[in-house]
NUFIFI-864071 format. One record per atom (N, C-alpha, C, O): residue in three letters; z, y, x. Coordinates in pm, whole numbers, plus 50000, padded with zeros to 5 digits. Atoms other than C-alpha are relative to their C-alpha. Example, Ala and Ser with C-alpha at 12.3 -4.5 7.8 and 13.67 -1.06 7.14 Angstrom:
BEGIN
Ala500004988150089;Ala507804955051230;Ala500005012050090;Ala500665011850194;Ser499944988149918;Ser507144989451367;Ser500735010949923;Ser500905022049974;
//
This chain:
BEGIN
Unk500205011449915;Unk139892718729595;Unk500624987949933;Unk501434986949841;Unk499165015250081;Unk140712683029519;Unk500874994550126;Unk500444996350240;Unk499215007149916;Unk143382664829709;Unk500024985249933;Unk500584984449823;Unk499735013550052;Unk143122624729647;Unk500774990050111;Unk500224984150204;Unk499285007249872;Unk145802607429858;Unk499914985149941;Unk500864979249891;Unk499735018850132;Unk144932569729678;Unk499674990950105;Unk498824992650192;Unk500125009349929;Unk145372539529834;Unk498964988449981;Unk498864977750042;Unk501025012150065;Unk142342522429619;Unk498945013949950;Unk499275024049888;Unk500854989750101;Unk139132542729520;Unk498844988350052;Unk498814986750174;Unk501255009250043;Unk135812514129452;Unk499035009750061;Unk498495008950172;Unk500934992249968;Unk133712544529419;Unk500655014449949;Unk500765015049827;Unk499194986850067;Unk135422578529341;Unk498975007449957;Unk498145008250047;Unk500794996650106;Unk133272595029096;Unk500905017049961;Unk500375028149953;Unk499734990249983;Unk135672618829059;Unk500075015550121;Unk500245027550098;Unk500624997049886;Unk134892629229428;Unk498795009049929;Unk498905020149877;Unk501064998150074;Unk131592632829297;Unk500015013249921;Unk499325023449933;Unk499644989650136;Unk132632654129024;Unk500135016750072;Unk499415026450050;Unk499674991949909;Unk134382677729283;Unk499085006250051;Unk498785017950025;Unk501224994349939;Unk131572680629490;Unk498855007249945;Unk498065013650015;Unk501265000550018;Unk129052685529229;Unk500765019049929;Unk500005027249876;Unk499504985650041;Unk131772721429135;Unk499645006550119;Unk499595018850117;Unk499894995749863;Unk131242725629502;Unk501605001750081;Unk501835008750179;Unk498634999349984;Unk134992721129539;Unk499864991550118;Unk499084982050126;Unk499455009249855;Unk136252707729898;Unk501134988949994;Unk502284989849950;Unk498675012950016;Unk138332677429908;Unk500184992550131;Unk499464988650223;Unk499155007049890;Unk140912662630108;Unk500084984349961;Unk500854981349869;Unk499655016350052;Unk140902624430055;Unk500814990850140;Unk500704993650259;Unk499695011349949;Unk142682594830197;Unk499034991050093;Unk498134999250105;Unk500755008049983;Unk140522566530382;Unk499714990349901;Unk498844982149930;Unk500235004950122;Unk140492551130058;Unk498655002449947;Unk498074993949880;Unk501044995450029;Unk137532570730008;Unk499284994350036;Unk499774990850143;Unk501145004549964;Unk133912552230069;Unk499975014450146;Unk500085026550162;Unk500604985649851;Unk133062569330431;Unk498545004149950;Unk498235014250012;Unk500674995449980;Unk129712573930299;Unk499665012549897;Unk498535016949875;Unk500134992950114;Unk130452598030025;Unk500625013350070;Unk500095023950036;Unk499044993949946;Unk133212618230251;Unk499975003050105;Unk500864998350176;Unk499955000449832;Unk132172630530590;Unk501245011950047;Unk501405023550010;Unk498744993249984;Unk135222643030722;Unk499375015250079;Unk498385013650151;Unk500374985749954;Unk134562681330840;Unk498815003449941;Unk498805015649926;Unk500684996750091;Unk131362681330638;Unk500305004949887;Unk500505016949873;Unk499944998150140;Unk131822678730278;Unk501774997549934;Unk502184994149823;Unk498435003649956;Unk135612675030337;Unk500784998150088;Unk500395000050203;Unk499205005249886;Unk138562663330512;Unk500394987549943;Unk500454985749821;Unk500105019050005;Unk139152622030546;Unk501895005650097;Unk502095011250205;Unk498135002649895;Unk143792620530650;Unk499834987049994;Unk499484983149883;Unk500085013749960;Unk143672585630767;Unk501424992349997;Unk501654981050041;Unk498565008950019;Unk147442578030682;Unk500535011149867;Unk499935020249809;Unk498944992950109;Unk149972592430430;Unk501055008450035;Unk502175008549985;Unk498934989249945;Unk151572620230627;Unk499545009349925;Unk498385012849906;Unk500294983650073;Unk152182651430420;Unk499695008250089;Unk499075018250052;Unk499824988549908;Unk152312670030705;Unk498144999250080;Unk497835008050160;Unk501285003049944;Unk148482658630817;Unk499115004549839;Unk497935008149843;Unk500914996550116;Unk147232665830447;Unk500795018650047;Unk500115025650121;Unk499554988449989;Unk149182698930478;Unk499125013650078;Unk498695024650043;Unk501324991549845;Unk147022711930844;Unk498824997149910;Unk498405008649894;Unk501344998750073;Unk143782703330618;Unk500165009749912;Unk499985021049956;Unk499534990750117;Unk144682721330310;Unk500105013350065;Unk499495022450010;Unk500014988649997;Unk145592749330507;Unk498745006450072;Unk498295017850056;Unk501374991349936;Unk142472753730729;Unk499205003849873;Unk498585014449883;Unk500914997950089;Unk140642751930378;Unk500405018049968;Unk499625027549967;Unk499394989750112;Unk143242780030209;Unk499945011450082;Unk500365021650028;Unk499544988949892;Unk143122803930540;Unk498785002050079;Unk498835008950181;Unk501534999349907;Unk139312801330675;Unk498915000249900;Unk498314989949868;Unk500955000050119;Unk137012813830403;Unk498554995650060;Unk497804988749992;Unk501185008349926;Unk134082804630644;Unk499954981349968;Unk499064973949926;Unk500225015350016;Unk135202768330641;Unk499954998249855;Unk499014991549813;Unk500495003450126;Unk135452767730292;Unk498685001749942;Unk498164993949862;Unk501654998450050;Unk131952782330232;Unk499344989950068;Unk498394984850008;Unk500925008849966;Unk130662758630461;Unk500344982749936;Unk499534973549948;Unk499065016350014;Unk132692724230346;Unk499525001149817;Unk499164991449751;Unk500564996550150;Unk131762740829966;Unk498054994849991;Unk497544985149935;Unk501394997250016;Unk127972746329999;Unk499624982950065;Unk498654978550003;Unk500095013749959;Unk127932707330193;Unk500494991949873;Unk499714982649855;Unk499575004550085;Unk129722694829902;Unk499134995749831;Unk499204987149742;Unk500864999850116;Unk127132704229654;Unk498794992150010;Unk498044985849935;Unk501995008749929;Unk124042690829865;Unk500824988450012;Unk499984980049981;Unk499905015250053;Unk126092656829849;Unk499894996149897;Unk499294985449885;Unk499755000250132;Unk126722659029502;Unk498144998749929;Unk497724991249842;Unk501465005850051;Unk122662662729463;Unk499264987750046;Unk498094984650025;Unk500815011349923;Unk122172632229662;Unk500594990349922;Unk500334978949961;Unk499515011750105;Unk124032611529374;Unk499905008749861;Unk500545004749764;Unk500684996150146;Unk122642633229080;Unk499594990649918;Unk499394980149980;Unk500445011250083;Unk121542611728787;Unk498214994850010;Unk497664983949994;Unk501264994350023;Unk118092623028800;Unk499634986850192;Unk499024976250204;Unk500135011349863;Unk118152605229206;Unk500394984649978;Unk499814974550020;Unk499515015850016;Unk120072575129097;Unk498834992149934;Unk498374981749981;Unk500775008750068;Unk117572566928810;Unk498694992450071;Unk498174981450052;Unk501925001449966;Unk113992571229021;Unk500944991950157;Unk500244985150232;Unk499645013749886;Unk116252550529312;Unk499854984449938;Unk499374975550008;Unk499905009750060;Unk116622523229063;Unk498534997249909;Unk498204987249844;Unk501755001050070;Unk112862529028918;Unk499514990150139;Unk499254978150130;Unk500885000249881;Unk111462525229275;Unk500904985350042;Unk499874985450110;Unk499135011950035;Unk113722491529298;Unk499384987649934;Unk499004976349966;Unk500495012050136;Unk112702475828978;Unk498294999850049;Unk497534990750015;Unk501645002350023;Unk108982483829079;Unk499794993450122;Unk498894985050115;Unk500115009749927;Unk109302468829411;Unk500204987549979;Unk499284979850007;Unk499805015550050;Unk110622437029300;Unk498694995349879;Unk498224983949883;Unk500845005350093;Unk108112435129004;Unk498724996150113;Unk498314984550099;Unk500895001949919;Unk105482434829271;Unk499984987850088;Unk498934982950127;Unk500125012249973;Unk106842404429424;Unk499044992149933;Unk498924980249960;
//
């Protein structure tokens, strides 16, 4: 699993990264909400209590169900920012505008 407690993430890529092992991650609100749905494809701690990252971490380390499910969600985000999606998003983009 990844744990990112950061008080700054633009676009976390390394998120990304995580997700695309199928690894579950605990992030901060630092995180973009639309990359991080909390009980989906992770858990979102909304302050800097150890003790609130701690109760996540452990439902992951003690509920092999939630992990298969928070895993297998993790990956189907991870294909929704694949390279292969980004490019033909940014094809379909450039060809709308040319059409102006």
């Amino acid at each position: 699993m990844l744990i990112l407690p950061s008080k700054y993430e633009a676009f976390s890529y390394v998120v990304l990264e995580a997700f695309g092992s199928g690894l579950p991650v605990v992030v901060s609100d630092a995180v973009p909400y639309e990359v991080v749905l909390d009980g989906y494809n992770g858990f979102r701690v909304h302050n800097f209590e150890p003790n609130e990252y701690a109760t996540r971490l452990a439902s992951l380390l003690t509920d092999d169900g939630v992990w298969r499910e928070i895993s297998r969600n993790a990956l189907k985000t991870a294909n929704d920012y694949s390279h292969i999606k980004i490019a033909k998003d940014y094809e379909n983009i450039i060809a709308r505008l040319a059409e102006r």
